[in-house]
C-alpha positions, 0 to 999 in steps of 0.5 A: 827697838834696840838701842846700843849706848855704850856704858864707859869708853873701851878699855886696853885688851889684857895680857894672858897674864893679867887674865891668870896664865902663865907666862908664855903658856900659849906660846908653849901649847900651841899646836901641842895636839897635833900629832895626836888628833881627837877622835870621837867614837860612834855612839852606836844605834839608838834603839827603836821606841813606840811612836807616841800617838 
């Protein structure tokens, strides 16, 4: 059995700034990597081991 009770009421969600960004920095970065896309290499092959009897 799982009871859920909640500890203290809900308190208002903080600012970015009041987590430690700087101001307007999601604003500013948003979309930056756009033009520029991650792209991740193949790992190649991995090799052959003996089966474990």
């Amino acid at each position: 059995m799982v009871i859920y009770q909640q500890l203290k009421p809900s308190t208002t969600t903080k600012t970015p700034e009041e987590l430690g960004w700087p101001p307007n920095f999601f604003e500013q970065t948003y979309g930056s990597c756009q033009d520029d896309p991650i792209v991740i290499d193949s790992e190649g092959d991995f090799e052959t081991r003996e089966e474990i009897l």
